[in-house]
mmCIF file of the N, C-alpha and C atoms, coordinates in Angstrom:
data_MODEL
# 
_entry.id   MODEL 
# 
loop_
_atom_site.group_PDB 
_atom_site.id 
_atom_site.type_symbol 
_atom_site.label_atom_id 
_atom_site.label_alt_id 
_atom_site.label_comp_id 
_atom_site.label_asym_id 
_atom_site.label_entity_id 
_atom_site.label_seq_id 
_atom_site.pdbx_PDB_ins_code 
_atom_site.Cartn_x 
_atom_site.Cartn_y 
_atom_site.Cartn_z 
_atom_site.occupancy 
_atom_site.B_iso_or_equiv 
_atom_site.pdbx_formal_charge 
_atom_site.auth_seq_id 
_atom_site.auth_comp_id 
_atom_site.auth_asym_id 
_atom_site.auth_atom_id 
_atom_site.pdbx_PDB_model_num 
ATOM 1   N N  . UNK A 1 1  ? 0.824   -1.187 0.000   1.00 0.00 ? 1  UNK A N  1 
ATOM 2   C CA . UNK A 1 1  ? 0.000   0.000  0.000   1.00 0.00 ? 1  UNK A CA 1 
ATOM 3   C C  . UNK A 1 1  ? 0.868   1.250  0.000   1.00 0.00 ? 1  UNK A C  1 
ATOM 4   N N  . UNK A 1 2  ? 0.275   2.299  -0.711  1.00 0.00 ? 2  UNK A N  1 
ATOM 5   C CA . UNK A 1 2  ? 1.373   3.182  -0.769  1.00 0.00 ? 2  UNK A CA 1 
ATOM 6   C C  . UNK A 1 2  ? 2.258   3.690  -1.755  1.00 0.00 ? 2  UNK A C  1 
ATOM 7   N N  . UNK A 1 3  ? 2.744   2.346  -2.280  1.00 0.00 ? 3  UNK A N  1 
ATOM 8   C CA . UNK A 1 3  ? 3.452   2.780  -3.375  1.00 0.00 ? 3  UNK A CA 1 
ATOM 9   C C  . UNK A 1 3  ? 2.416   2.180  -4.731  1.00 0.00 ? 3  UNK A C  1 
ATOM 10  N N  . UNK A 1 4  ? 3.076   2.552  -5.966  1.00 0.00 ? 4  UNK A N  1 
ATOM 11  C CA . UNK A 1 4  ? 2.464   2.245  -7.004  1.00 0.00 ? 4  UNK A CA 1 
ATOM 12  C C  . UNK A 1 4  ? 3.386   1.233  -7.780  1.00 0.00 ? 4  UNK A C  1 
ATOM 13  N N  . UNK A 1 5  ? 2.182   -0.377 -8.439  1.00 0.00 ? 5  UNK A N  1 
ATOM 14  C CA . UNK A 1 5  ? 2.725   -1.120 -9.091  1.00 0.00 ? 5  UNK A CA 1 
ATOM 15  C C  . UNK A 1 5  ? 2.795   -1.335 -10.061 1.00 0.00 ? 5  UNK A C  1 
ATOM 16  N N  . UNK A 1 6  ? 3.493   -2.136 -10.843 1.00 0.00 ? 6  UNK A N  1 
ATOM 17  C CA . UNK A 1 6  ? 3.304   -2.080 -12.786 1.00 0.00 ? 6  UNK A CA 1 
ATOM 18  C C  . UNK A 1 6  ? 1.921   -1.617 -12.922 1.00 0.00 ? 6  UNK A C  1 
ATOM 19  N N  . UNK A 1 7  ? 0.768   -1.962 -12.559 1.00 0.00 ? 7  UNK A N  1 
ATOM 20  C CA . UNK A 1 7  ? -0.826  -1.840 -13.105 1.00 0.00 ? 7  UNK A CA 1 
ATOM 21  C C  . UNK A 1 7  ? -1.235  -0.787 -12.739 1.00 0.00 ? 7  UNK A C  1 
ATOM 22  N N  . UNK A 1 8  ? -0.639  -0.410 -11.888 1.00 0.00 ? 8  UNK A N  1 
ATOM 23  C CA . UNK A 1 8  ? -1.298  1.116  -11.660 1.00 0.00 ? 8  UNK A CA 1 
ATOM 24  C C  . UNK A 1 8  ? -0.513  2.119  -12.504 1.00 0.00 ? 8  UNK A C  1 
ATOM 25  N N  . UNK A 1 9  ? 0.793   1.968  -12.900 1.00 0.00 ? 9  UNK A N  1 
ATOM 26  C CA . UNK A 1 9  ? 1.781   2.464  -14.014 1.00 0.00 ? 9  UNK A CA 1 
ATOM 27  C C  . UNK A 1 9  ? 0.873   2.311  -15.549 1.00 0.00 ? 9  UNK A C  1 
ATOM 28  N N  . UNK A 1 10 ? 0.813   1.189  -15.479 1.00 0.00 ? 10 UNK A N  1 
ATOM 29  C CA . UNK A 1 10 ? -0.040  0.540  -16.943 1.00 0.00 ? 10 UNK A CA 1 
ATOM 30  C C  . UNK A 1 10 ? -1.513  1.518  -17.394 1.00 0.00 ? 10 UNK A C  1 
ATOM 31  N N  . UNK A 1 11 ? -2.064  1.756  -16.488 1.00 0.00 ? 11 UNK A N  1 
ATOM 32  C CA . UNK A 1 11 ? -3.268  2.215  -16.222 1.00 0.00 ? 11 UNK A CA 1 
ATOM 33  C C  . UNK A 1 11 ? -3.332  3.949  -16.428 1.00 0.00 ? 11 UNK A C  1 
ATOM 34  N N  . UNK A 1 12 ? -2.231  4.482  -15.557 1.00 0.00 ? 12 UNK A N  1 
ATOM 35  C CA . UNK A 1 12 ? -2.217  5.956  -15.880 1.00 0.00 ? 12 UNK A CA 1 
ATOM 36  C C  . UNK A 1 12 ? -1.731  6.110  -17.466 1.00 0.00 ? 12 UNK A C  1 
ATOM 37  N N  . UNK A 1 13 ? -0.697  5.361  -17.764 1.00 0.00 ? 13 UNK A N  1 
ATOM 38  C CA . UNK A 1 13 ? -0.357  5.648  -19.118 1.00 0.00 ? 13 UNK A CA 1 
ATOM 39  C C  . UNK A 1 13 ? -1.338  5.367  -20.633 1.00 0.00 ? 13 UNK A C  1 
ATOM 40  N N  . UNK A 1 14 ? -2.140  3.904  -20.118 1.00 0.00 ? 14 UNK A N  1 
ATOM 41  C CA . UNK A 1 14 ? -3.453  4.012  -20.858 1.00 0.00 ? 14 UNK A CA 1 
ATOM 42  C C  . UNK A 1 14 ? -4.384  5.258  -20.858 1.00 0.00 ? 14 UNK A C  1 
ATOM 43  N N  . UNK A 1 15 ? -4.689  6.031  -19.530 1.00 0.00 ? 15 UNK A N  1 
ATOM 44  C CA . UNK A 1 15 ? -5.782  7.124  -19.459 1.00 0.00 ? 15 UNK A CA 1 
ATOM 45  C C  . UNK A 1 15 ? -4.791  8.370  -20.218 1.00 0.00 ? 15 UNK A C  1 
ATOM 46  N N  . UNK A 1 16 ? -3.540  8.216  -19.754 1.00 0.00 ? 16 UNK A N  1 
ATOM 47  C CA . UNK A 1 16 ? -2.800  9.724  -20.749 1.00 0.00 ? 16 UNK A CA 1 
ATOM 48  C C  . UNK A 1 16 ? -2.994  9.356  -22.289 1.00 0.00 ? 16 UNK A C  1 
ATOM 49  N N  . UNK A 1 17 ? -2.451  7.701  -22.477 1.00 0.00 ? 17 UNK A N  1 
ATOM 50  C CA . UNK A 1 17 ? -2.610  8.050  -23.821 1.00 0.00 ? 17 UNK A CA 1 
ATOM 51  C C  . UNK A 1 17 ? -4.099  7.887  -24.414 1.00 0.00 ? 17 UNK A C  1 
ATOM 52  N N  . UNK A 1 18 ? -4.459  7.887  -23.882 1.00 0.00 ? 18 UNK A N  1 
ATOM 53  C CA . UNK A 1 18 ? -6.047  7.720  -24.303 1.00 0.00 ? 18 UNK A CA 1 
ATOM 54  C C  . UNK A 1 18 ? -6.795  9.526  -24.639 1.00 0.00 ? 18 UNK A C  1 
ATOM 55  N N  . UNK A 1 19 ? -6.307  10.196 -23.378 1.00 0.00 ? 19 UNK A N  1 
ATOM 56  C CA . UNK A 1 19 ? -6.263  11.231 -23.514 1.00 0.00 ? 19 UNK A CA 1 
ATOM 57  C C  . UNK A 1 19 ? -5.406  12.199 -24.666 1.00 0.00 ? 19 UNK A C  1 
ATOM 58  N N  . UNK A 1 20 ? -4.552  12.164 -24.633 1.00 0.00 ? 20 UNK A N  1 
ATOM 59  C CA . UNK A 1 20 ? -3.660  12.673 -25.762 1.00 0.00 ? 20 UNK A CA 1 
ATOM 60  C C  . UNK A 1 20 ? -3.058  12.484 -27.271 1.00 0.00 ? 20 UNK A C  1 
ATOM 61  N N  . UNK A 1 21 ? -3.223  10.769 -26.785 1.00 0.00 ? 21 UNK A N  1 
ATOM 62  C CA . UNK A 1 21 ? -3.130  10.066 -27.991 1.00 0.00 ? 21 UNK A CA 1 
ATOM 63  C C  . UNK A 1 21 ? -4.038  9.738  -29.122 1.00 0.00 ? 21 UNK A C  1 
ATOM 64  N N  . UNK A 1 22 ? -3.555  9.773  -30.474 1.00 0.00 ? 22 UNK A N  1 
ATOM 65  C CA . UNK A 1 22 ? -5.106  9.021  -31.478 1.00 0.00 ? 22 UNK A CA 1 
ATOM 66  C C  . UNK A 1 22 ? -5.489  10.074 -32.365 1.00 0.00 ? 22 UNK A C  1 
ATOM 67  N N  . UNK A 1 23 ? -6.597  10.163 -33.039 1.00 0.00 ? 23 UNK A N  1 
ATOM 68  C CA . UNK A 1 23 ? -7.135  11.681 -33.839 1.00 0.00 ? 23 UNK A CA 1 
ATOM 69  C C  . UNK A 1 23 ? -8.011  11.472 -33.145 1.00 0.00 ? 23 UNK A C  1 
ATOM 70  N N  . UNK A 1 24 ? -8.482  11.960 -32.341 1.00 0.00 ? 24 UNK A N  1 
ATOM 71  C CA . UNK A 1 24 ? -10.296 11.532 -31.391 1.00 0.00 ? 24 UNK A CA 1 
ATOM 72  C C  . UNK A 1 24 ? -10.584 12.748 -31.267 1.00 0.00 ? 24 UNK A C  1 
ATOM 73  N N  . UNK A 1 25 ? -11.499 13.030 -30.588 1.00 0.00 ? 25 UNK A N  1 
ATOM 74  C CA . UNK A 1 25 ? -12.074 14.625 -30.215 1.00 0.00 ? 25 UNK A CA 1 
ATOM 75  C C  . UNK A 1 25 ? -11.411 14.678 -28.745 1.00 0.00 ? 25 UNK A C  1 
ATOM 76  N N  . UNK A 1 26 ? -10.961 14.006 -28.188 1.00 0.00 ? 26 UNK A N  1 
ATOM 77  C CA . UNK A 1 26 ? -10.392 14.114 -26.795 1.00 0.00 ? 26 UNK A CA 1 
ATOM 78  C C  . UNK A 1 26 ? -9.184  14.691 -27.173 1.00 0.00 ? 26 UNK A C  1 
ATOM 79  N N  . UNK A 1 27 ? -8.068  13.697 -27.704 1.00 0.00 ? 27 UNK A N  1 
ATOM 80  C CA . UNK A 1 27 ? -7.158  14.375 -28.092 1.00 0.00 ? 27 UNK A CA 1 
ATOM 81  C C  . UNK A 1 27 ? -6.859  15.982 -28.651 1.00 0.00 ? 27 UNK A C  1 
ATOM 82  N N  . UNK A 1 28 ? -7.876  16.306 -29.328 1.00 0.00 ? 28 UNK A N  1 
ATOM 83  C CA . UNK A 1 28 ? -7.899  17.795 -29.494 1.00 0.00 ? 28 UNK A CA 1 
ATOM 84  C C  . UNK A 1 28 ? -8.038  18.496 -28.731 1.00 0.00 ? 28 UNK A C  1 
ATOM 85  N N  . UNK A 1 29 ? -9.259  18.252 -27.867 1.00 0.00 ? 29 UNK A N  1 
ATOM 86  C CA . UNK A 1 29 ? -9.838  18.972 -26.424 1.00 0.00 ? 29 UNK A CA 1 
ATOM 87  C C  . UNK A 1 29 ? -8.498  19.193 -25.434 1.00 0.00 ? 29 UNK A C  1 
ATOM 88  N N  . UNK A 1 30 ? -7.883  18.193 -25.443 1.00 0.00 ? 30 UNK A N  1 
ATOM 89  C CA . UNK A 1 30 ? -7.031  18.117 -24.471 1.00 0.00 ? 30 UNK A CA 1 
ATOM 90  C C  . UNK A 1 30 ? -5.216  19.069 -24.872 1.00 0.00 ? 30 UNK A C  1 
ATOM 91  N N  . UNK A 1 31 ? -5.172  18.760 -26.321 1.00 0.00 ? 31 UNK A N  1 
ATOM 92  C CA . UNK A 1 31 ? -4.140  19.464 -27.020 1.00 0.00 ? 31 UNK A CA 1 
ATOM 93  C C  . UNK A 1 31 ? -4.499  20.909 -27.044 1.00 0.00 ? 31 UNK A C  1 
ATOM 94  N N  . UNK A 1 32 ? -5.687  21.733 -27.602 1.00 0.00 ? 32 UNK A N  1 
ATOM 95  C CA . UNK A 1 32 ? -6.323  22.848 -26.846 1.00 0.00 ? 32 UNK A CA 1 
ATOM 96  C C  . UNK A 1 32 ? -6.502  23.060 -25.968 1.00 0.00 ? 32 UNK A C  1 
ATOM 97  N N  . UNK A 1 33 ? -6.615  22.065 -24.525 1.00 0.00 ? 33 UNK A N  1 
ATOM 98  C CA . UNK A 1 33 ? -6.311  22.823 -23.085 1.00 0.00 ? 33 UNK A CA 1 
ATOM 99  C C  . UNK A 1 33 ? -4.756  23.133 -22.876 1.00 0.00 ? 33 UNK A C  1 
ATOM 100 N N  . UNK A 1 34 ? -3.862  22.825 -23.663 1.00 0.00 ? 34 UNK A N  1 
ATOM 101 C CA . UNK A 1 34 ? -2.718  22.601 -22.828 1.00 0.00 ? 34 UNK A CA 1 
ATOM 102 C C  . UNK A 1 34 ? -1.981  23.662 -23.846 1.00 0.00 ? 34 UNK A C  1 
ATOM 103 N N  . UNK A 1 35 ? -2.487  24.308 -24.981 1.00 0.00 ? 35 UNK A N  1 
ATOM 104 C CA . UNK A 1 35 ? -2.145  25.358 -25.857 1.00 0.00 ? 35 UNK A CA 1 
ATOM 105 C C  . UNK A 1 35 ? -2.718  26.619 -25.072 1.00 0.00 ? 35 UNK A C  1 
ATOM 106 N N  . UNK A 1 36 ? -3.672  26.497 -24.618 1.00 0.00 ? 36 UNK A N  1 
ATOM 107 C CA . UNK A 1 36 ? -4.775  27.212 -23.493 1.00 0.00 ? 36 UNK A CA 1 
ATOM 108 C C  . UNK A 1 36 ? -3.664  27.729 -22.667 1.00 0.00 ? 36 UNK A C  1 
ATOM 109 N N  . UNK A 1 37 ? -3.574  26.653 -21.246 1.00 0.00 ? 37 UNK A N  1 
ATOM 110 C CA . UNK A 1 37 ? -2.539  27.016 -20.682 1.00 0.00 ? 37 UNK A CA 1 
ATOM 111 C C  . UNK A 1 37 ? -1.198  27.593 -20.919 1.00 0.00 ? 37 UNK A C  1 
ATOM 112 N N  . UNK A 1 38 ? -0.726  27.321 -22.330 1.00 0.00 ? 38 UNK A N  1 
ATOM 113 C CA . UNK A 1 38 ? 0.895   27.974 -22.581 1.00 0.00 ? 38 UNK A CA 1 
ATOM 114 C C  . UNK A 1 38 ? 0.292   29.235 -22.729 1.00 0.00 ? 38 UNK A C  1 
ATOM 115 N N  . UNK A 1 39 ? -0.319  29.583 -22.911 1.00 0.00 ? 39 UNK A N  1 
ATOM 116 C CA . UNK A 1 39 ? -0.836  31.362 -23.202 1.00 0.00 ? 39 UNK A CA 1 
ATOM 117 C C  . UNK A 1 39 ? -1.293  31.950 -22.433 1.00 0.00 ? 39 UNK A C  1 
ATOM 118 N N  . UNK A 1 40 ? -1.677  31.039 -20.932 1.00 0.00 ? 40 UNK A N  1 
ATOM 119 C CA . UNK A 1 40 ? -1.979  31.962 -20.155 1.00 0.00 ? 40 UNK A CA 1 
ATOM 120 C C  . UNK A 1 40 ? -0.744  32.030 -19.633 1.00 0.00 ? 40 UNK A C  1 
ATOM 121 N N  . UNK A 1 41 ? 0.172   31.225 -19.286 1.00 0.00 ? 41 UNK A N  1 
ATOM 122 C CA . UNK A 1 41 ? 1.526   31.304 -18.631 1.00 0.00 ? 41 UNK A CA 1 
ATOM 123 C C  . UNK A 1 41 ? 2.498   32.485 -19.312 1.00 0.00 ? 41 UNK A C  1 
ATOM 124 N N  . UNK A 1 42 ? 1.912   32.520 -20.936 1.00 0.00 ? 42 UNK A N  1 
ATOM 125 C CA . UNK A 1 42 ? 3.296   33.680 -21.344 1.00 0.00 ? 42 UNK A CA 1 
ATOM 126 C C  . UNK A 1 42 ? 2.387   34.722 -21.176 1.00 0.00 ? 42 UNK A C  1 
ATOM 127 N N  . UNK A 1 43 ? 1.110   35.049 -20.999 1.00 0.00 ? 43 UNK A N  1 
ATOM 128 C CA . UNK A 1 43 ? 0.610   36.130 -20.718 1.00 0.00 ? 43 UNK A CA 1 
ATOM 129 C C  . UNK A 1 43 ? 0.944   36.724 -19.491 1.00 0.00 ? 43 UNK A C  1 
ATOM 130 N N  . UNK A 1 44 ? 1.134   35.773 -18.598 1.00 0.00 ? 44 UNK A N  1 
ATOM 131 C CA . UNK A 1 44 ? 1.427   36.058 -17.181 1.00 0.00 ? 44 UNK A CA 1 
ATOM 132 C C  . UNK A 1 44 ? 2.766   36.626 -17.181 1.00 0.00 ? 44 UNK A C  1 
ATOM 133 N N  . UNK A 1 45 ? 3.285   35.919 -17.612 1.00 0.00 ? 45 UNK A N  1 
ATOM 134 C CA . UNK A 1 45 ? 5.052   36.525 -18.185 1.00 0.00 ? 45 UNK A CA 1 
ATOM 135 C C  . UNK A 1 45 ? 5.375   37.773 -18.614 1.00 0.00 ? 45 UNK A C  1 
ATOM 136 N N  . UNK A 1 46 ? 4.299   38.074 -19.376 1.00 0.00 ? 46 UNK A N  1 
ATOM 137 C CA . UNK A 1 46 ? 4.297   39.225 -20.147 1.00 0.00 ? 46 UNK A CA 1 
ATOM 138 C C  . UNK A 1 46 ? 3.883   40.425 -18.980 1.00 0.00 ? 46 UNK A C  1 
ATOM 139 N N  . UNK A 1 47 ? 2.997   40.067 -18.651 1.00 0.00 ? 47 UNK A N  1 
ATOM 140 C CA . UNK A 1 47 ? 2.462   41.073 -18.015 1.00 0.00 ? 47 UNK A CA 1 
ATOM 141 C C  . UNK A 1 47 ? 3.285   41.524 -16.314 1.00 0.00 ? 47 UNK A C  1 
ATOM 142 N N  . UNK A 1 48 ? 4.472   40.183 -15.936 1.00 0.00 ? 48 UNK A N  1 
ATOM 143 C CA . UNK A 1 48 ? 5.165   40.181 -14.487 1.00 0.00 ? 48 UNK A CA 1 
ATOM 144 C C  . UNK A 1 48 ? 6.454   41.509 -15.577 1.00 0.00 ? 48 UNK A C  1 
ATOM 145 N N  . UNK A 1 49 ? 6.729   41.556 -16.342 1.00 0.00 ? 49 UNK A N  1 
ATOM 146 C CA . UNK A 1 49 ? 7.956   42.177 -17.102 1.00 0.00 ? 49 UNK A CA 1 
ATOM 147 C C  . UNK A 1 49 ? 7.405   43.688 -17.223 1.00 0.00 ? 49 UNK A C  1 
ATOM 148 N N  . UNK A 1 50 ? 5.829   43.754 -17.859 1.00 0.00 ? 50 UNK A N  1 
ATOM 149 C CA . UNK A 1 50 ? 5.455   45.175 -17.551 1.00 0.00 ? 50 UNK A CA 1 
ATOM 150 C C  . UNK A 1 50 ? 5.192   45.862 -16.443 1.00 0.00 ? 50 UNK A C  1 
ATOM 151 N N  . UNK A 1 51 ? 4.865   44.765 -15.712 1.00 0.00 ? 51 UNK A N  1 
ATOM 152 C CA . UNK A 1 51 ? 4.674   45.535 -14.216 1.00 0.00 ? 51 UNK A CA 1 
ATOM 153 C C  . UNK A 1 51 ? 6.437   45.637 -13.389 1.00 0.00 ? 51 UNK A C  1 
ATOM 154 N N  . UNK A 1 52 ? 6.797   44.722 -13.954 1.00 0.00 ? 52 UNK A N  1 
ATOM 155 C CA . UNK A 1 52 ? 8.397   45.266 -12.998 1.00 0.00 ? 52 UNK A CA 1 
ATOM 156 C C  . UNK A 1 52 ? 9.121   46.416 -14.042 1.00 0.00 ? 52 UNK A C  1 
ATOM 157 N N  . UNK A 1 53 ? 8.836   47.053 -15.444 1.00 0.00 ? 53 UNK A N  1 
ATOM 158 C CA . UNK A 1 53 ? 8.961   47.798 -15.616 1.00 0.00 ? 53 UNK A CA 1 
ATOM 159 C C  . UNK A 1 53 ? 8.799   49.409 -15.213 1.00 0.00 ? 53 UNK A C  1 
ATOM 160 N N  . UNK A 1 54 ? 9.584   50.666 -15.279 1.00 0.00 ? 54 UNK A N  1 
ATOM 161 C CA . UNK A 1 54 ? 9.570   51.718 -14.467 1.00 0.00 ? 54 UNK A CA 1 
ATOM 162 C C  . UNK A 1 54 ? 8.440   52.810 -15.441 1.00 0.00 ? 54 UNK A C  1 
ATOM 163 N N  . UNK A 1 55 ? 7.362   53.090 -14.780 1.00 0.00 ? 55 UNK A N  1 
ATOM 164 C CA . UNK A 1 55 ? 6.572   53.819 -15.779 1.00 0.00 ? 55 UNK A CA 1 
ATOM 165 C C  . UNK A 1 55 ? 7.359   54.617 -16.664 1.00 0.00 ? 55 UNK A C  1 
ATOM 166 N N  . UNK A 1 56 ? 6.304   55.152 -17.676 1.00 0.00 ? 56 UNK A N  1 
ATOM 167 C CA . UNK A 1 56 ? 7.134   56.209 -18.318 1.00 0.00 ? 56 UNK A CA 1 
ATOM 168 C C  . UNK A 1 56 ? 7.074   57.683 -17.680 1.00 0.00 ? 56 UNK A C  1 
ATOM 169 N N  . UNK A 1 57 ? 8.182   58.382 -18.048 1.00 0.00 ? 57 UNK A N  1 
ATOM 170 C CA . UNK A 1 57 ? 7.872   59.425 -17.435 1.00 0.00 ? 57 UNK A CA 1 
ATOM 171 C C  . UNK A 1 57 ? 7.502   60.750 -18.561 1.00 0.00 ? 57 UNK A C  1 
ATOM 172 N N  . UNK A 1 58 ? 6.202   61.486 -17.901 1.00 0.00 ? 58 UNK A N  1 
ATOM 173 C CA . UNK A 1 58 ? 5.936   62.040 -18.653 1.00 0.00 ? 58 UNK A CA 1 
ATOM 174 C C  . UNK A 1 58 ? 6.211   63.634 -18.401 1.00 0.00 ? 58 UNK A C  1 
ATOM 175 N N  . UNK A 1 59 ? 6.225   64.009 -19.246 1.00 0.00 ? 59 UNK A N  1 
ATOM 176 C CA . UNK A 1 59 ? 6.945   65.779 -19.233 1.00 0.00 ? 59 UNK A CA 1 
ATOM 177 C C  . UNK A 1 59 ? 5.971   66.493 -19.978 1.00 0.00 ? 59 UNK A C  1 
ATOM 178 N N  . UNK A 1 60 ? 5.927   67.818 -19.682 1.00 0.00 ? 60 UNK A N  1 
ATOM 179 C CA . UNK A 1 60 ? 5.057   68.570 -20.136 1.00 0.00 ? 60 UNK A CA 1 
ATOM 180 C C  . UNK A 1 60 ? 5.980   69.611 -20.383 1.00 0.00 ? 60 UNK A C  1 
ATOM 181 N N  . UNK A 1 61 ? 6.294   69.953 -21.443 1.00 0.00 ? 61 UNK A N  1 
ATOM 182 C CA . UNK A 1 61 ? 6.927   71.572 -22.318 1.00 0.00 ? 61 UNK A CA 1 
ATOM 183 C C  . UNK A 1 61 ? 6.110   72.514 -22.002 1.00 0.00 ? 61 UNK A C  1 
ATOM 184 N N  . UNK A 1 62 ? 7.052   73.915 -21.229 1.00 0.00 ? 62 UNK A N  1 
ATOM 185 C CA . UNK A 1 62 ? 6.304   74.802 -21.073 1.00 0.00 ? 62 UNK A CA 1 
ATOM 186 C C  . UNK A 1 62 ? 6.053   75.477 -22.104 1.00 0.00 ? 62 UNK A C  1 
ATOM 187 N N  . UNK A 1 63 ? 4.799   76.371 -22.200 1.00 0.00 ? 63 UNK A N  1 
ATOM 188 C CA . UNK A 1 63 ? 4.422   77.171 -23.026 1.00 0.00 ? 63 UNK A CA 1 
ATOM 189 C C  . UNK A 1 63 ? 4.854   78.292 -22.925 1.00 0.00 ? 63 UNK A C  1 
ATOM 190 N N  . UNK A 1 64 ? 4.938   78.921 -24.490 1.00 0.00 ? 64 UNK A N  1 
ATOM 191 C CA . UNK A 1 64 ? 5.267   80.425 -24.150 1.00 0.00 ? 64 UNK A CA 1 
ATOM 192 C C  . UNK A 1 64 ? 4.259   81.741 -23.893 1.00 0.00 ? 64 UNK A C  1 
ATOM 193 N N  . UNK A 1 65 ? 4.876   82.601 -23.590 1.00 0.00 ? 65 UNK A N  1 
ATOM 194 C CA . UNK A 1 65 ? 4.006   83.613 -23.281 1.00 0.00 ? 65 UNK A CA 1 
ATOM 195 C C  . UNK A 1 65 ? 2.871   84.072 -23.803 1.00 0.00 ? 65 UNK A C  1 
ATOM 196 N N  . UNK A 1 66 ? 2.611   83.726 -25.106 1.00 0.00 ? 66 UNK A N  1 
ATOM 197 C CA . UNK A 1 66 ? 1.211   84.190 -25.832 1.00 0.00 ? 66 UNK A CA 1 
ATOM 198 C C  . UNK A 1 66 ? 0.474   83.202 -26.282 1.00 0.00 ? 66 UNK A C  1 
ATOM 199 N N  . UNK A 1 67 ? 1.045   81.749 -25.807 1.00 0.00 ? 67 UNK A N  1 
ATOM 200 C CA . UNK A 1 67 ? 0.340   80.686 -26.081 1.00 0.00 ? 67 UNK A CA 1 
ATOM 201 C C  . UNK A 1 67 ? -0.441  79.906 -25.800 1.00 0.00 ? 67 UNK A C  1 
ATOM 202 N N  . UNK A 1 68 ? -1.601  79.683 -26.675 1.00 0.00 ? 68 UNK A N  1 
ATOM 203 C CA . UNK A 1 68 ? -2.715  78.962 -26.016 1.00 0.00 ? 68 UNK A CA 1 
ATOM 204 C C  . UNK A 1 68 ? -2.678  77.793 -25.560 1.00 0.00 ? 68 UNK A C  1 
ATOM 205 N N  . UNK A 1 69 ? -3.645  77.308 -24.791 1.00 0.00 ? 69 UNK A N  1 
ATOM 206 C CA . UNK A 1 69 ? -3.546  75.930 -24.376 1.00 0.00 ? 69 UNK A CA 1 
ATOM 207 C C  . UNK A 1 69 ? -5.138  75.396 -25.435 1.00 0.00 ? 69 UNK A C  1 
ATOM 208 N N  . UNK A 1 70 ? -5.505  74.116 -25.175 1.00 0.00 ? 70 UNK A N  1 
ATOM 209 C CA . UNK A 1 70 ? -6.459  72.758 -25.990 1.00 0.00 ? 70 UNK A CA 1 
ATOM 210 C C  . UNK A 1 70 ? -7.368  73.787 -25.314 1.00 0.00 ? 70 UNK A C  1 
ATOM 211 N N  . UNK A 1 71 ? -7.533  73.575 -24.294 1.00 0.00 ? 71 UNK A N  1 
ATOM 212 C CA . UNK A 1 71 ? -8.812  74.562 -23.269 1.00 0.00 ? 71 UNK A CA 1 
ATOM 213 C C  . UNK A 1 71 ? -9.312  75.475 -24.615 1.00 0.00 ? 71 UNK A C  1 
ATOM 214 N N  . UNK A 1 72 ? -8.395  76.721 -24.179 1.00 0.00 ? 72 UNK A N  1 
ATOM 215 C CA . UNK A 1 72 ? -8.567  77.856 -24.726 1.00 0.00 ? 72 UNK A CA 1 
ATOM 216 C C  . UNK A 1 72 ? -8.761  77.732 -26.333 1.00 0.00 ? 72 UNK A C  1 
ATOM 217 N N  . UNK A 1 73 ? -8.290  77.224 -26.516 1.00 0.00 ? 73 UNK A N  1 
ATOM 218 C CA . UNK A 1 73 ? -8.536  77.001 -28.325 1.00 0.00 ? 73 UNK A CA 1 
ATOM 219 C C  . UNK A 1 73 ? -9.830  76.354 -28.512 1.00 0.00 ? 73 UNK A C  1 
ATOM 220 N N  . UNK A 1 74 ? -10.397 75.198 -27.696 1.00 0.00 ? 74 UNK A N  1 
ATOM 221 C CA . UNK A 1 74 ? -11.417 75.074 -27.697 1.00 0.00 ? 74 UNK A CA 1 
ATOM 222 C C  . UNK A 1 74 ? -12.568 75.737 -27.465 1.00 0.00 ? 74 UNK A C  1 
ATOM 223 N N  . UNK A 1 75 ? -12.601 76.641 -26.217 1.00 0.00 ? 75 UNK A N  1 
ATOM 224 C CA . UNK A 1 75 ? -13.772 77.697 -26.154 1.00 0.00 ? 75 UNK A CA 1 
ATOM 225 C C  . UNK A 1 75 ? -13.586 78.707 -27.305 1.00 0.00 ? 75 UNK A C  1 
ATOM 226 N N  . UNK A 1 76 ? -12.615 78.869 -28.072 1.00 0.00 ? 76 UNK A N  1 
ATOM 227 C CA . UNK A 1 76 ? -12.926 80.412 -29.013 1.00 0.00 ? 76 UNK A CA 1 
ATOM 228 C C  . UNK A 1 76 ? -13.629 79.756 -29.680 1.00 0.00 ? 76 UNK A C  1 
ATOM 229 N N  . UNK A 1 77 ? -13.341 78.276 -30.212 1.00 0.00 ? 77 UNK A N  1 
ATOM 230 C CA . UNK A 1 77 ? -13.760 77.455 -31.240 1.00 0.00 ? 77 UNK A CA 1 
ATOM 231 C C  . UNK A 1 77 ? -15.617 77.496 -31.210 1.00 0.00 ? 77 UNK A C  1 
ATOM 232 N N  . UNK A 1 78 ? -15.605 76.810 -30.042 1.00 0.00 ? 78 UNK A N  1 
ATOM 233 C CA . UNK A 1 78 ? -17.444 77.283 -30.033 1.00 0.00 ? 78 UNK A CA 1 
ATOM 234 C C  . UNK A 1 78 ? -18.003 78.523 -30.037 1.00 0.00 ? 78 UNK A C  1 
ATOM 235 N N  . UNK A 1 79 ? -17.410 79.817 -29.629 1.00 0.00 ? 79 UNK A N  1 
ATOM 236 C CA . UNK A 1 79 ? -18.517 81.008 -29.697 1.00 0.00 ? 79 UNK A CA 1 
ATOM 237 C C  . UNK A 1 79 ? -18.056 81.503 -31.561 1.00 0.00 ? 79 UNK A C  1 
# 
C-alpha cells in the first residue's frame, strides 16, 4: 500500500494516452487545453515584465508667453 505497481503504471499511461493520444475529439480537447494554458503562462510573463517595468515618465513643455492651451482654443472654437 502506498506505493504504485506495474498496473497502476499501466493504467495511468493508458488514461494519458487515451487522452492525448489518437485523432479523437479528446485528443484535441485536451491538445487545446494545454495550448490554453501555454498562453496563459506567457501572458502572465508578459504582463510580471510590464509591471516590474519603471513607468514612463511624462513631461510637459512649457508654453510660451502668448500661447494657447487645448482649453482655450477650444472655447474660441465654439462662440
Amino acid at each position: 500500500m502506498g506505493s504504485f505497481g506495474i498496473w497502476h503504471w499501466l493504467i495511468v499511461i493508458l488514461v494519458i494516452g487515451v487522452l492525448f493520444g489518437g485523432k479523437g475529439k479528446i485528443a484535441n480537447v485536451m491538445g487545446d487545453f494545454a495550448k490554453g494554458i501555454k498562453a496563459f503562462k506567457s501572458g502572465m510573463k508578459e504582463e510580471e515584465v510590464a509591471h516590474n517595468a519603471p513607468p514612463a515618465q511624462v513631461t510637459s513643455a512649457p508654453t510660451a508667453g502668448g500661447a494657447s492651451t487645448t482649453a482655450d482654443r477650444t472655447a474660441t472654437d465654439r462662440t
